[in-house]
KEBABA-638518 format. One line per 4 residues: number of its first residue (from 1); for each residue x, y negated, z of C-alpha. Coordinates in nm, 3 decimals. Layout:
REM residues N
NUM) X:Y:Z | ... .
END
This chain:
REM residues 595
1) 3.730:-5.157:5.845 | 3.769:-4.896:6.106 | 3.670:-4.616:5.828 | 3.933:-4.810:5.635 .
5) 4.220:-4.733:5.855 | 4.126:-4.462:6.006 | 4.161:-4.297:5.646 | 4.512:-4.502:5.607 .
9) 4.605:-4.356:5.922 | 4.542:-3.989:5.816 | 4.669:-4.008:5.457 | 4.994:-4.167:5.655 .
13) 5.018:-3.899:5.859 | 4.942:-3.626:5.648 | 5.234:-3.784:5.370 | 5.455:-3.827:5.675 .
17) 5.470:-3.554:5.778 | 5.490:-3.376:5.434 | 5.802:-3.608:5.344 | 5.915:-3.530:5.698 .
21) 5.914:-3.176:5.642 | 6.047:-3.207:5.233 | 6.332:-3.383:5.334 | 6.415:-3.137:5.617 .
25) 6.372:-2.899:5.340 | 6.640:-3.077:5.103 | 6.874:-3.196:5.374 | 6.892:-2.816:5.442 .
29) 6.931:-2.760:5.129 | 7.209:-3.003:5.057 | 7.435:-2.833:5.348 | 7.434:-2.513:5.231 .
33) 7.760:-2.360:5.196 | 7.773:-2.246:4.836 | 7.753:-1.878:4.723 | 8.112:-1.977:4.561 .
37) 8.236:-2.079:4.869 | 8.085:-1.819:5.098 | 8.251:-1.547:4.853 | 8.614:-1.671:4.885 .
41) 8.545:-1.730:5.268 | 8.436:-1.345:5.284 | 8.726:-1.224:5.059 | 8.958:-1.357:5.281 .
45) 8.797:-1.192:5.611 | 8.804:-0.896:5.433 | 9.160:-0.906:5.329 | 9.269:-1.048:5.678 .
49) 9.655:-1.033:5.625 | 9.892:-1.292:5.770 | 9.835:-1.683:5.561 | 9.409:-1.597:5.603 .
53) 9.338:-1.825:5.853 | 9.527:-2.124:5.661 | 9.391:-2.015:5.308 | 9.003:-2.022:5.512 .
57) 9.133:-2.381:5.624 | 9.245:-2.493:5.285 | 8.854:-2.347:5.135 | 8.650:-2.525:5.412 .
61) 8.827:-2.907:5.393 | 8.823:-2.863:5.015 | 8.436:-2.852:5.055 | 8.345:-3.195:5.059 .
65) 7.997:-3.287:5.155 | 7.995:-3.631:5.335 | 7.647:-3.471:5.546 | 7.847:-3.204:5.709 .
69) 8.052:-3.328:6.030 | 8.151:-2.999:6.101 | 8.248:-2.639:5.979 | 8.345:-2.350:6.174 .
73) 8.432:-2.005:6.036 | 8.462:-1.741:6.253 | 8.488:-1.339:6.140 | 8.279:-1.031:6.271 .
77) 8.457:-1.035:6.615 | 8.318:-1.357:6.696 | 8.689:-1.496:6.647 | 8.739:-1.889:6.544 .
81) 8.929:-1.800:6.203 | 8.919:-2.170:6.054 | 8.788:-2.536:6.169 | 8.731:-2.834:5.952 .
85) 8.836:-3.049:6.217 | 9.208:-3.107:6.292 | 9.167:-3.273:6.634 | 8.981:-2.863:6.690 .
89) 9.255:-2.646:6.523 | 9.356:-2.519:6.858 | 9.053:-2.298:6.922 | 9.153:-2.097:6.591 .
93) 9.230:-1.764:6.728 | 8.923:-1.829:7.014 | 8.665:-1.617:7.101 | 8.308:-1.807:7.040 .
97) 8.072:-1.898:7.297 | 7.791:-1.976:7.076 | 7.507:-1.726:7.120 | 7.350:-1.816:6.788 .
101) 7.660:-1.726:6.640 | 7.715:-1.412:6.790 | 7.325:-1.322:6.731 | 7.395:-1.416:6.326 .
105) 7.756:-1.201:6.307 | 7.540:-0.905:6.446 | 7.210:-0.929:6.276 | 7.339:-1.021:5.951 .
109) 7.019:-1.309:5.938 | 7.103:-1.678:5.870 | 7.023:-1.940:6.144 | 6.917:-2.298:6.079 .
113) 6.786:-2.555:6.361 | 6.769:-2.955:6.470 | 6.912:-3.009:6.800 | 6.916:-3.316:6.957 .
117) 7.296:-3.392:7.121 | 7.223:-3.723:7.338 | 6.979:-3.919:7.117 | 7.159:-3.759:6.813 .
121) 7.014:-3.538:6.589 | 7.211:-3.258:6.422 | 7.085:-2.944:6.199 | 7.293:-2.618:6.287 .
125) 7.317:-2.383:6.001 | 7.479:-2.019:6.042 | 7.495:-1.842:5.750 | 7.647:-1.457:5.776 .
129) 7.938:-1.377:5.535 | 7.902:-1.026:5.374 | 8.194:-0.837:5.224 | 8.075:-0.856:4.875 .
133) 8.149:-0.512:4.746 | 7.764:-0.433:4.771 | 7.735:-0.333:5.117 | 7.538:-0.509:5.378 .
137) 7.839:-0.528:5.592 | 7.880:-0.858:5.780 | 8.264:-1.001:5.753 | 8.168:-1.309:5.941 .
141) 7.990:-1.626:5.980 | 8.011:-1.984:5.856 | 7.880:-2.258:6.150 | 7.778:-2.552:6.017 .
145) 7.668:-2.867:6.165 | 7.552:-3.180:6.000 | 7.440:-3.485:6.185 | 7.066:-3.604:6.070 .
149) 7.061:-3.939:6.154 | 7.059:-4.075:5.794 | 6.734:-3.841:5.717 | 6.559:-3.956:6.055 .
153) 6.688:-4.286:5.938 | 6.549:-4.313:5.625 | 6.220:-4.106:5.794 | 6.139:-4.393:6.029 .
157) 6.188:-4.681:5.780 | 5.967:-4.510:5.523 | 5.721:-4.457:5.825 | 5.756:-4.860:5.861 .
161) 5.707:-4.916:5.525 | 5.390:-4.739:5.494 | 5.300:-4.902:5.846 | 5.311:-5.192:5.701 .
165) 5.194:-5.074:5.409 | 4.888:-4.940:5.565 | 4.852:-5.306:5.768 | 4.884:-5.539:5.438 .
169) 4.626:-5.276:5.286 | 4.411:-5.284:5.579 | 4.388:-5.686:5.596 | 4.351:-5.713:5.217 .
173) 4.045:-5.435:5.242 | 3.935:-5.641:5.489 | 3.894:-5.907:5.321 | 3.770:-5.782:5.045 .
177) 3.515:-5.597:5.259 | 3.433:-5.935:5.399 | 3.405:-6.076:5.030 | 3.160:-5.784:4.920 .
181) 2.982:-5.769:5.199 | 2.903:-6.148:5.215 | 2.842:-6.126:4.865 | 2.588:-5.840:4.951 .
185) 2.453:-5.993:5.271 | 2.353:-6.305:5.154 | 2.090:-6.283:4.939 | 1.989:-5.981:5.185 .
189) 1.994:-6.278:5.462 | 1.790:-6.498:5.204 | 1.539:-6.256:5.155 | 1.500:-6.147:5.550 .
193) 1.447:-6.522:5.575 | 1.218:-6.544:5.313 | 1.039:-6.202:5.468 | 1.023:-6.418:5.770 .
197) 0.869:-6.730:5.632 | 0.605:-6.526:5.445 | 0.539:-6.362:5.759 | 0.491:-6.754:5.897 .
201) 0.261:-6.778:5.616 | 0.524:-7.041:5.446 | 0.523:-6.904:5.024 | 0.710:-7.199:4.870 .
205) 1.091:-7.095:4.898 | 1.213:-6.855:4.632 | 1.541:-6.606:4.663 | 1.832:-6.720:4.462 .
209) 1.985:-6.470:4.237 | 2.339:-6.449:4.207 | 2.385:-6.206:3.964 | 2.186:-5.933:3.750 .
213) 2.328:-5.640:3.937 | 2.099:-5.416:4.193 | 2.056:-5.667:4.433 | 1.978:-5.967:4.153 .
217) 1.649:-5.765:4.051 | 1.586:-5.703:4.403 | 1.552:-6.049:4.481 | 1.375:-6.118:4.128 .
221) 1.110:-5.838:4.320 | 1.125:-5.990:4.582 | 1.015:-6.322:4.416 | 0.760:-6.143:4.255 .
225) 0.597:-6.016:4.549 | 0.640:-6.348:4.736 | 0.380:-6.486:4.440 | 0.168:-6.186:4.422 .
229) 0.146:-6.179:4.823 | 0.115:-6.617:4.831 | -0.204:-6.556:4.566 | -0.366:-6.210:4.756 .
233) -0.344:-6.424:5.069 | -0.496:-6.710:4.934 | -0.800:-6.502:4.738 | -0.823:-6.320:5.140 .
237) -0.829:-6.648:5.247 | -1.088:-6.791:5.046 | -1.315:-6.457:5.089 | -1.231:-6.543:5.448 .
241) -1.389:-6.859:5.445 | -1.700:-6.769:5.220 | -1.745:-6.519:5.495 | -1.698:-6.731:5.751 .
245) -1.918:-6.989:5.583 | -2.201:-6.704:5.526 | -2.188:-6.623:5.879 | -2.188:-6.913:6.069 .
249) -2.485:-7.072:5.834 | -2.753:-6.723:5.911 | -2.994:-6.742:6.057 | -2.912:-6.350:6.224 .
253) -2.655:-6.295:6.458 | -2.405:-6.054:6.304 | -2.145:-5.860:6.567 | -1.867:-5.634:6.386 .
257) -1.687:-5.373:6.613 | -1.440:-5.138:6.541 | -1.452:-4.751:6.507 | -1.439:-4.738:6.859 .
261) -1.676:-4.987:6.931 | -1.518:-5.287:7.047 | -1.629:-5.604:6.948 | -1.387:-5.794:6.687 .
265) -1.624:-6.072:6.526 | -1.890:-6.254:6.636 | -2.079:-6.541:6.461 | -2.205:-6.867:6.626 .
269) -2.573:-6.731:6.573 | -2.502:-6.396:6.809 | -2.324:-6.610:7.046 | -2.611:-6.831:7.068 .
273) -2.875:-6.500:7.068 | -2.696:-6.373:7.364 | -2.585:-6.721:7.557 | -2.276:-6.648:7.576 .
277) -1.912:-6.755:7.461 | -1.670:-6.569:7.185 | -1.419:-6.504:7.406 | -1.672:-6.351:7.716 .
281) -1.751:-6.022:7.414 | -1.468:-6.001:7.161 | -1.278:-5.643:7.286 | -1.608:-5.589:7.506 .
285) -1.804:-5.246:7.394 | -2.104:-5.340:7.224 | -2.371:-5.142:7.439 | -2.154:-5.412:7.736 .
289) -2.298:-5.682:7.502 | -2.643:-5.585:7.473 | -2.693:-5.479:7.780 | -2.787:-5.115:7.693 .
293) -2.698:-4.857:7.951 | -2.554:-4.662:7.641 | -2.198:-4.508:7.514 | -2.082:-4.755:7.218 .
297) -1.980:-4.457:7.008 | -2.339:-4.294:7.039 | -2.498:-4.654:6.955 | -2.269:-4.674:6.640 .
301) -2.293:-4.327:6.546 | -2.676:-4.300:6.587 | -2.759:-4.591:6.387 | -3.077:-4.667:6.551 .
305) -3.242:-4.955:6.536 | -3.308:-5.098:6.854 | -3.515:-5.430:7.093 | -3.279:-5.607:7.335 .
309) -3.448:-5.858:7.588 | -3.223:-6.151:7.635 | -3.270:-6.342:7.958 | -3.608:-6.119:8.085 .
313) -3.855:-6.269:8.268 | -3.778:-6.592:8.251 | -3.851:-6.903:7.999 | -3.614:-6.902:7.791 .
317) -3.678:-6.538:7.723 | -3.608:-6.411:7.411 | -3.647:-6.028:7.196 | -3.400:-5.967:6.939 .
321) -3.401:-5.660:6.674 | -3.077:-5.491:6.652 | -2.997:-5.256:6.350 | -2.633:-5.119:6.289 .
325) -2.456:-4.985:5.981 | -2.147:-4.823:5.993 | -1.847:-4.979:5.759 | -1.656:-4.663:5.615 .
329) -1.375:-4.658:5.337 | -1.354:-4.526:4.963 | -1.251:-4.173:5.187 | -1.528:-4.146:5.422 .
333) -1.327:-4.299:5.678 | -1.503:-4.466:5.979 | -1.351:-4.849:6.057 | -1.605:-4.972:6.217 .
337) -1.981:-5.114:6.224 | -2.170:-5.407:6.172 | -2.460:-5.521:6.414 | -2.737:-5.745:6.300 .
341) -2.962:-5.931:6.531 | -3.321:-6.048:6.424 | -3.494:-6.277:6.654 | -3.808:-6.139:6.652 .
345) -3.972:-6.345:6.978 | -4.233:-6.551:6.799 | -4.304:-6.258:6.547 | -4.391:-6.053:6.874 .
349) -4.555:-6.405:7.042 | -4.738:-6.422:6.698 | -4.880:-6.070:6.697 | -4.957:-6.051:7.046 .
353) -5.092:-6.376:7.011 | -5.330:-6.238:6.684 | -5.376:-5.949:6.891 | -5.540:-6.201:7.219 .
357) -5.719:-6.401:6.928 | -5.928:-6.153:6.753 | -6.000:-5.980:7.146 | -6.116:-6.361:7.281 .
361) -6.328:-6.393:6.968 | -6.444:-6.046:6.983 | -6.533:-6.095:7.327 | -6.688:-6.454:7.266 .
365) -6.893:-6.375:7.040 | -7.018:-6.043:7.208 | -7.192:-6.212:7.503 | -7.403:-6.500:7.301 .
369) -7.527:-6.183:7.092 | -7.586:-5.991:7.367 | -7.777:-6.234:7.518 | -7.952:-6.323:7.166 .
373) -8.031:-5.955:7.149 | -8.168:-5.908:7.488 | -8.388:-6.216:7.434 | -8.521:-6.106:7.084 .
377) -8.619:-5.805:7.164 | -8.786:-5.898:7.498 | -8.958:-6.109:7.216 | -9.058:-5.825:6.958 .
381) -9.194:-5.606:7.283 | -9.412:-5.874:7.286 | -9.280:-6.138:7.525 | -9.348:-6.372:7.236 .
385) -9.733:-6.395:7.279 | -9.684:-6.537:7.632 | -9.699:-6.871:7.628 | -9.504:-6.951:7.948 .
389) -9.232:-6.734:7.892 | -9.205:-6.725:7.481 | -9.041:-7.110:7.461 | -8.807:-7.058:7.720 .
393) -8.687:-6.747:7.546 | -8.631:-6.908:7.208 | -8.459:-7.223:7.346 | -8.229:-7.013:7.503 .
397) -8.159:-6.828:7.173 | -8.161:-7.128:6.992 | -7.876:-7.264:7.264 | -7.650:-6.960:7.180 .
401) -7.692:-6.976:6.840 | -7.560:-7.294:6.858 | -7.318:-7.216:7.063 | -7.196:-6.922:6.792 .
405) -7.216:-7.215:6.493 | -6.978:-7.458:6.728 | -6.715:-7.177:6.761 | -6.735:-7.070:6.438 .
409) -6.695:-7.384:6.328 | -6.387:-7.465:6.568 | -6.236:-7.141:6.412 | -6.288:-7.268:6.073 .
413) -6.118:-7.592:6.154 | -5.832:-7.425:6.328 | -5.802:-7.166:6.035 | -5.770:-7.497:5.844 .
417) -5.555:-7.678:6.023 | -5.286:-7.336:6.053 | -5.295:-7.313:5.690 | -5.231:-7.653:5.612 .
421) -5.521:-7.721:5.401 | -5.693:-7.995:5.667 | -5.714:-8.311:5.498 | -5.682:-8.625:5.706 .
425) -5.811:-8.943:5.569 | -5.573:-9.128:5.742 | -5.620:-9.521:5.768 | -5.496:-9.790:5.998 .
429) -5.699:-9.838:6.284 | -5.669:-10.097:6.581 | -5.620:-9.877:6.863 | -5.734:-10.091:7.101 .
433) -6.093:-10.155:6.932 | -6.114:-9.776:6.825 | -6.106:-9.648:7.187 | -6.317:-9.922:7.308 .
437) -6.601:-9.790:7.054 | -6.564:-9.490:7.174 | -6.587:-9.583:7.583 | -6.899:-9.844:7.472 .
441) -7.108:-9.471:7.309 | -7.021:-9.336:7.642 | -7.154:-9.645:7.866 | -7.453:-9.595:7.655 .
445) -7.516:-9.224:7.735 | -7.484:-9.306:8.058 | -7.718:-9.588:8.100 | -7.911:-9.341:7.887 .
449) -7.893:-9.045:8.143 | -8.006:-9.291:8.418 | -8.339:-9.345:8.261 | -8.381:-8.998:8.205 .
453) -8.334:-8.925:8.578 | -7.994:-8.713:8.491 | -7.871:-8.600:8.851 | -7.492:-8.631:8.794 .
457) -7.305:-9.008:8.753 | -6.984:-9.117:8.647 | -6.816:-9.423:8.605 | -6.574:-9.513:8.312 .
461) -6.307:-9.722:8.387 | -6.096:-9.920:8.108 | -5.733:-10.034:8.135 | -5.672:-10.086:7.780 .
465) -5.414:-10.378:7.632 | -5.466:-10.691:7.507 | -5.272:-10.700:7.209 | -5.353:-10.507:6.919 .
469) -5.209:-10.160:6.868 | -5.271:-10.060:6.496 | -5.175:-9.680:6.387 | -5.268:-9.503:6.127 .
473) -5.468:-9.210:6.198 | -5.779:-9.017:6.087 | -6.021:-9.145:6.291 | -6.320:-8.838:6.273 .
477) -6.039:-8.630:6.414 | -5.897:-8.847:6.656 | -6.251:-8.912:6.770 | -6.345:-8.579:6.822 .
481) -6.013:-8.524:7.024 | -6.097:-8.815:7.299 | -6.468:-8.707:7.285 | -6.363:-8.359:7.355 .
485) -6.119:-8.504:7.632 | -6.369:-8.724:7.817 | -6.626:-8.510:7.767 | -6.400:-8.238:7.997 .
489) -6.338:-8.490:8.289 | -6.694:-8.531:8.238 | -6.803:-8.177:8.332 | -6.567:-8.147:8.545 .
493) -6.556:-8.483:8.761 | -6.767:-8.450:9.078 | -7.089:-8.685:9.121 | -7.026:-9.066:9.115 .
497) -6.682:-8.959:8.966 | -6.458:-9.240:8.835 | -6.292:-9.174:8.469 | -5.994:-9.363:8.410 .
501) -5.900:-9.452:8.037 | -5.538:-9.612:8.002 | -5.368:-9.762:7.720 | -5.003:-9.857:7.704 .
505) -4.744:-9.888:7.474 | -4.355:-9.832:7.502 | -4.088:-9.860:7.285 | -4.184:-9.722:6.957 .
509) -4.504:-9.531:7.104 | -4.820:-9.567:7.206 | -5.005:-9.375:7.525 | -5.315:-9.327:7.566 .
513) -5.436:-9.134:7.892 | -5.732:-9.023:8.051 | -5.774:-8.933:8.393 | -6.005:-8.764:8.644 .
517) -6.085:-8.691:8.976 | -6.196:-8.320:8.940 | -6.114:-8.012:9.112 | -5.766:-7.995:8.873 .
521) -5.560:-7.760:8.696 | -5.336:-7.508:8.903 | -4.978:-7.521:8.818 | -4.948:-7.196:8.640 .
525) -5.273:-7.248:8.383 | -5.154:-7.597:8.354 | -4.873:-7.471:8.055 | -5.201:-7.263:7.871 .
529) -5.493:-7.518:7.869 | -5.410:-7.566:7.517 | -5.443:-7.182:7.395 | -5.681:-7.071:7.217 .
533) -5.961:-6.955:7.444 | -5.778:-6.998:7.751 | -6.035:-7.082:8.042 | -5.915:-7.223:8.401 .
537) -6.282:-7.118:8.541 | -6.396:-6.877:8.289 | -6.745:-6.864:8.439 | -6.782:-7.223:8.481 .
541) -6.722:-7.265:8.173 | -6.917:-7.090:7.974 | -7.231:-7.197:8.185 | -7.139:-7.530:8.087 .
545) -7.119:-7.410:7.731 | -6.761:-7.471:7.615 | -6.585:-7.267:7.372 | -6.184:-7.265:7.474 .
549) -6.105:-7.403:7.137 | -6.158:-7.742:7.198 | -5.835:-7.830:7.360 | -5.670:-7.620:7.066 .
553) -5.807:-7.846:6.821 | -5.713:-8.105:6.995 | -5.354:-8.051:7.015 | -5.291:-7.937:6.644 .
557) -5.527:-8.290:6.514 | -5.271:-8.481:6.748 | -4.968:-8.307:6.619 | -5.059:-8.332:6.243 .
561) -5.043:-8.701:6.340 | -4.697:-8.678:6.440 | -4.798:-8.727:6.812 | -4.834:-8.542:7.107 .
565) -5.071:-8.421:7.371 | -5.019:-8.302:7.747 | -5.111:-8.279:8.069 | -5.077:-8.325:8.433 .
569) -5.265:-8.227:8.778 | -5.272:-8.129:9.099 | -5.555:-7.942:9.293 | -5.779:-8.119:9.490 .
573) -5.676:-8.427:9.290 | -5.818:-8.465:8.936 | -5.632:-8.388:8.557 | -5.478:-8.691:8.361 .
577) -5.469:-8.608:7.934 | -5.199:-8.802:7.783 | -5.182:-8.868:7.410 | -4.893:-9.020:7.238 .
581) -4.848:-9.131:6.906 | -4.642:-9.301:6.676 | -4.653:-9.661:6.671 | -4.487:-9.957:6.471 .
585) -4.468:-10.307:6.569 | -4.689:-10.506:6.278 | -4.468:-10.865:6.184 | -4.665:-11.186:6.088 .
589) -4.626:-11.160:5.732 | -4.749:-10.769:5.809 | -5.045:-10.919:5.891 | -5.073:-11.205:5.631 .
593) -5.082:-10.926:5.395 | -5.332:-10.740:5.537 | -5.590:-11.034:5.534 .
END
């Protein structure tokens, strides 16, 4: 609107002031003293006898010309010769005082101006009269004076006209602007408010069209992309969720960064690698992550694969392998990286573990044939054809050879048991009667070690219950895991030694423990008497003959019956096994059935 008008308002000025100066032009043009009239005006200066100045008279008030309010003819002396005015005749005969006359009469040049008499306006004209017989001779001059106000008059309400004009044009533009320009803007505004609820994620509102022009296939675009941008999102959104899905169900923590190395997504595996919470690492530099006293651009751009100790030193310690891969577009661009952790703990426990194994057996198995050497060839050097020495030399060899067949053995049956290929002849067994058989061979080893003179004496004491307990178990394994038990609180009771043999049962378990009053397990060997090999008192052992696997064996039998096996002591004070396994409550008609 102000463009509007401001053009109005220049156009009206510029055409005002052109009709302005036009009829200036013509109004000076319509007061003119004729070339007829200016000839008989000179011919009478010229003749200048007596009867001029009333023949001039008679020319100037025949003139008519209802614009001119005055005429005034005065010859080359400057002297009034004729008036058109009769209330003015008097000054015939009178010298002038009008410079611009004078300046006309002298110079021979016509004079026309506007002056302004008291708010009036009045053009001036002075035309020179020449004497007509081709000389530039001035006779005279012809004043004229004609008042203005009709032209200014008609000026100023022409000037109103187009004022208001320029006003009725200015409103009607205006609204007509208003008109087009809603007509534009709205289905602009509909589509910024569709832009916005897209934005929102909101797809279901379309843009109306209003017509076919520019804007109608605009909004038909728009529509268009609306749909095509409402279907990308949802295929992103579903890729979103696979991904999602993929990531939270691996089983390897997977950290993405950007190009500079900031952490953008996590998955619930990482976060659980690296105890910590989502919002603790996403932003956070990788190498801040992972602890590695390293720049996160050199870890990206290296690519190395590297180990990162989670939690070191304690427990709940744990080794993860971390390999990275940058991400990079179709033009070689960087965006970012992805990070992929591997827990590798029980692969490293595992190796190290094989690594212990095959050094225990190695070393095992070295000192029974050293000693089987030593003896055998004391006994080819001839050792063998003394009688007092030659038996004890051969039971000794025979004792380690043993020995070897028992761990060999034990390995086989652990080699079994790791590769699942143990069978267990499982049947249902009344606890209660199966560990009393057990304790009643040991009574009788003992009564038979007191005829025999044996030196060292235990007692076995039973606290077993009186109902019965039946489980289902395999009972040559689960008798060679109490056997191995009570034969260890055995060997290591003191003389006259009391062995206690419990059996309880809670809930949907039953416990059986066995206790002595030994020298006990120290607190930090008391979390590895079931490894393989593992030895409290290595020397004590072995003089007593054990292998280190017997404990072993005894845990995997119990676990492969769903149970399990532990331990508790204190120095000075004697060990207590427990073994737990699963037990369910037997109904009458249970047992109708089973008779």
């Amino acid at each position: 609107m102000l463009m509007l008008i401001a053009t109005i308002e220049v156009i009206g000025a510029y055409f005002t002031r052109q009709l302005e100066q036009n009829s200036i032009e013509n109004f000076q043009s319509s007061i003119q003293i004729q070339n007829v009239v200016a000839n008989q005006l000179a011919s009478q200066l010229t003749r200048d006898n007596k009867g001029t100045n009333d023949r001039l008279s008679r020319i100037i008030n025949d003139y008519n010309n209802d614009s001119i309010s005055e005429i005034i003819v005065v010859d080359n002396k400057d002297i009034i010769r004729a008036v058109s005015s009769l209330n003015d005749r008097s000054r015939i005969g009178q010298r002038v005082n009008n410079n611009d006359v004078k300046q006309v009469t002298s110079t021979g040049r016509q004079l026309t101006k506007i002056v302004d008499d008291n708010g009036s306006n009045y053009m001036i004209q002075i035309t020179p009269l020449g004497s007509g017989n081709g000389s530039t001779s001035t006779v005279g001059a012809v004043y004229v004076r004609a008042s203005m106000q009709n032209v200014f008059q008609d000026l100023r309400n022409t000037s109103m006209m187009f004022l208001l004009a320029s006003l009725i044009a200015a409103i009607l533009g205006a609204i007509l602007a208003l008109v087009i320009s809603r007509a534009i803007t709205r289905p602009i505004e509909e589509m910024k408010s569709q832009a916005l609820s897209i934005a929102d994620g909101d797809y279901s509102s379309q843009v109306k069209i209003y017509s076919n022009d520019e804007l109608g296939q605009l909004g038909e675009a728009f529509n268009t992309l609306s749909v095509r941008i409402e279907k990308s999102q949802e295929e992103s959104e579903s890729e979103r969720r696979r991904l999602d899905s993929v990531l939270s169900h691996m089983t390897d923590g997977v950290i993405a960064t950007d190009r500079h190395g900031n952490v953008t997504i996590v998955n619930q595996m990482a976060l659980n690698f690296l105890n910590v919470k989502e919002n603790d690492v996403v932003n956070k530099p990788i190498a801040e992550v992972l602890g590695i006293d390293e720049s996160s651009q050199d870890l990206i751009s290296n690519q190395k694969e590297i180990v990162v100790t989670v939690n070191a030193g304690t427990q709940d310690e744990m080794i993860l392998h971390a390999s990275f891969s940058l991400i990079k577009r179709v033009t070689g661009f960087v965006s970012g990286s992805v990070c992929v952790l591997h827990d590798v703990t029980e692969q490293l426990k595992n190796e190290n573990s094989q690594k212990q194994f095959v050094s225990n057996v190695s070393h095992e198995l070295r000192t029974p044939l050293t000693s089987l050497r030593a003896y055998i060839d004391a006994l080819s050097e001839g050792a063998w054809k003394d009688p007092n020495i030659a038996p004890k030399f051969l039971e000794v060899t025979q004792e380690e050879t043993e020995r070897m067949i028992r761990m060999i053995n034990d390995l086989l049956s652990l080699s079994r048991m790791d590769r699942g290929v143990s069978r267990m002849d499982l049947e249902w067994v009344n606890l209660n009667d199966f560990v009393a058989h057990i304790l009643n061979r040991f009574d009788m080893i003992v009564k038979n070690d007191k005829k025999k003179g044996e030196k060292k004496k235990y007692t076995i004491k039973r606290e077993l219950c009186n109902q019965a307990l039946w489980v289902e178990i395999d009972t040559d394994k689960m008798m060679q895991v109490v056997d191995n038990i009570i034969n260890n609180a055995i060997k290591y009771s003191p003389d006259g030694g009391v062995i206690t043999v419990k059996l309880v049962q809670k809930q949907d378990r039953v416990i059986l423990s066995i206790s002595d009053q030994g020298l006990g397990i120290p607190r930090k060997d008391l979390n590895k008497i079931f490894d393989r090999f593992y030895r409290v008192d290595k020397a004590r052992s072995r003089a007593q003959g054990g292998t280190g696997l017997g404990l072993a064996i005894a845990k995997e039998i119990v676990e492969a019956h769903q149970g399990k096996i532990w331990a508790e002591s204190s120095e000075g004070k004697g060990s207590t096994f427990y073994i737990s396994l699963p037990y369910e409550p037997m109904s009458e008609e249970d047992d109708w059935d089973e008779v």
